[in-house]
N, C-alpha and C positions, 0 to 999 in steps of 0.2 A: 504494500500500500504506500503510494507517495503522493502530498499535496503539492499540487504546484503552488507557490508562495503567491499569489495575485494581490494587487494592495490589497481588494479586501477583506483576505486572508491575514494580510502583515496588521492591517488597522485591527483586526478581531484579537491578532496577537499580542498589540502594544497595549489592546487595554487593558486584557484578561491580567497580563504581567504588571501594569500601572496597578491596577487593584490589588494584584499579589502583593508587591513592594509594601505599599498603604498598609494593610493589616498586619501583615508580620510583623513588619519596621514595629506598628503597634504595640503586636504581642510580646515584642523584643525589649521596650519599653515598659510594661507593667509588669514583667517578670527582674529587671531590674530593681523598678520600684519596691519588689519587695525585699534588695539586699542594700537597700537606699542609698544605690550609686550617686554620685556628682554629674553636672549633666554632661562632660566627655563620656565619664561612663556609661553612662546611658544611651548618648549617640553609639559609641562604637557595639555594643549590643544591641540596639536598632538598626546598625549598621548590617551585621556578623547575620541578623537572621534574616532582615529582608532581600540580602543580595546573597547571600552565603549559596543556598541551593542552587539558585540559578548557574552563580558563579562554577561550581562546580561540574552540575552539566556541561556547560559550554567548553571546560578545558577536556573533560572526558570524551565529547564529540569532536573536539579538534575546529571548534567556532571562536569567532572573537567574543568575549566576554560582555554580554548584552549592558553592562549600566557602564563601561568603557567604552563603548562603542557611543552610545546613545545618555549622556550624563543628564537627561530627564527623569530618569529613576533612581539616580542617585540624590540629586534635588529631591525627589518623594518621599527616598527614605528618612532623608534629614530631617524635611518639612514634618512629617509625620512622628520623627522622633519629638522634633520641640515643641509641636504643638499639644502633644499627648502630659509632656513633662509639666505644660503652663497649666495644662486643663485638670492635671489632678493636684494642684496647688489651689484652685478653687473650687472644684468640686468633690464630691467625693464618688470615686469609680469605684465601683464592686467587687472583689476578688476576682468572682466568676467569672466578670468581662474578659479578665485574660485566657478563656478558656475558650470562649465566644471567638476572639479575634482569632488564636489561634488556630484552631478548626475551618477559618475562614481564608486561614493563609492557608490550612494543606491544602482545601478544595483549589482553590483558584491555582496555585503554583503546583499541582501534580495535572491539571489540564492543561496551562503552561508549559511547561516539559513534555508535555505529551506530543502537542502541537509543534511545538516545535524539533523536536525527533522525524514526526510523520514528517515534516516541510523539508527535511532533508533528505530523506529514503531509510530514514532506519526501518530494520524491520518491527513490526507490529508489539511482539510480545518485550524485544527490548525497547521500545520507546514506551510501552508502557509501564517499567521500571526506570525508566529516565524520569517519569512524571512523578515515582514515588521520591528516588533523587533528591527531586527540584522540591517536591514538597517537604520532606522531611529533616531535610538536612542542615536548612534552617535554623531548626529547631534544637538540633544538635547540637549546632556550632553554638548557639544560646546559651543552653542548661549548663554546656561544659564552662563554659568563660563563667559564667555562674555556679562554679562549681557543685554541680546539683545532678544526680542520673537523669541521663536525659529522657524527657516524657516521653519518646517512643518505645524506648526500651520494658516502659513497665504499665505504661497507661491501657485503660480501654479499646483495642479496636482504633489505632492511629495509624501506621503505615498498613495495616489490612485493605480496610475502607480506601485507603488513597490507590491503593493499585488495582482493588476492584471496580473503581471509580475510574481511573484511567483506562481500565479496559472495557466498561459500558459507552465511554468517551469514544473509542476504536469503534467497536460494535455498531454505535449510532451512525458515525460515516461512512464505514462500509456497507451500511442498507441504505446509504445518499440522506440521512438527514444532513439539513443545513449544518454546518460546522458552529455557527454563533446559537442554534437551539440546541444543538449536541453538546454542545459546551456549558449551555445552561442546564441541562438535565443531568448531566455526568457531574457540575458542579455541586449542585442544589441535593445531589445523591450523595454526595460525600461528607459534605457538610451536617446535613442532617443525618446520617450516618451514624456521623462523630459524635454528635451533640447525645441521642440516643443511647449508645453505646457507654460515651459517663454517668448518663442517668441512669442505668441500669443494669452499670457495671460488667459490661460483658468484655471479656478477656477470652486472650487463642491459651489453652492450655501451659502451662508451665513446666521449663527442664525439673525431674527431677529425679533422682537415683534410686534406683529400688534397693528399700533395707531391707 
């Protein structure tokens, strides 16, 4: 399966990934909040998760590096860092929100990766591990800079949902749904997914040794 990049392929790409940046950068910032960074600190973990994944992808696929290339999502990130920093000095944000953004960055940023994998000819089943990548790793680069295991490793139903998400994403365009409603049902799937999944605590089985 290969998309041809058409702008209005690249347009559905730069936003999908604009919106990624936004919320993660987010999520990057209220999980610092809770180890009450300085606001460098803060930046550079809104930094680490919003562009972290993507960043990764692109070296793995052998691309130039999408917020080097194009420094409007690195403006995003930052935007997003300091306005999040100003906004919970006057109001008060919820714990949970950080959990909200973050589910909001996997969905968006493992379509993201997806998309952009298919636009070059990867095959199917590894771009749709490219999407978990671009989703998760984020998040990773986060927890550790915050010295904390990072939530994929032990949360509910986190990189699961994002690659079975990335591949209903697949699915939906090889039966020719448009890419911009494939995108929004494979997102809106992952998301609520995730959200679901903490509330009712569902985990993939645990390693454990027989005594």
């Amino acid at each position: 399966m290969n998309l041809d990049p058409t702008p209005e392929l690249l347009q559905n790409l730069y936003w999908i990934t604009l919106l990624a940046v936004i919320v993660s950068s987010a999520s990057g910032v209220l999980k610092a909040g809770f180890k009450q960074f300085d606001l460098f600190g803060v930046i550079i973990i809104a930094v680490a998760t919003g562009l972290g994944g993507g960043s990764l992808r692109d070296m793995l696929l052998d691309r130039g590096v999408f917020w080097i290339i194009d420094q409007s999502f690195f403006i995003a990130s930052l935007s997003s860092a300091i306005a999040i920093f100003i906004l919970a000095r006057l109001v008060r944000i919820p714990p949970r929100f950080f959990l909200v953004a973050d589910a909001a960055g996997l969905a968006t940023f493992a379509i993201a990766g997806t998309l952009v994998s298919l636009m070059i000819g990867i095959p199917p089943l590894v771009a749709s591990f490219m999407g978990v990548i671009t989703g998760t790793m984020g998040g990773i680069f986060r927890d550790v800079l915050c010295n904390e295991p990072p939530v994929v490793f032990s949360s509910p139903l986190y990189a699961t949902v994002s690659w079975l998400g990335s591949l209903l994403f697949i699915i939906l365009i090889y039966f020719n749904l448009e890419v911009a409603s494939a995108a929004i049902i494979a997102g809106l799937s992952i998301f609520i997914a995730r959200l679901l999944a903490m509330y009712y605590k569902i985990s993939l089985p645990r390693f454990r040794f027989k005594s």
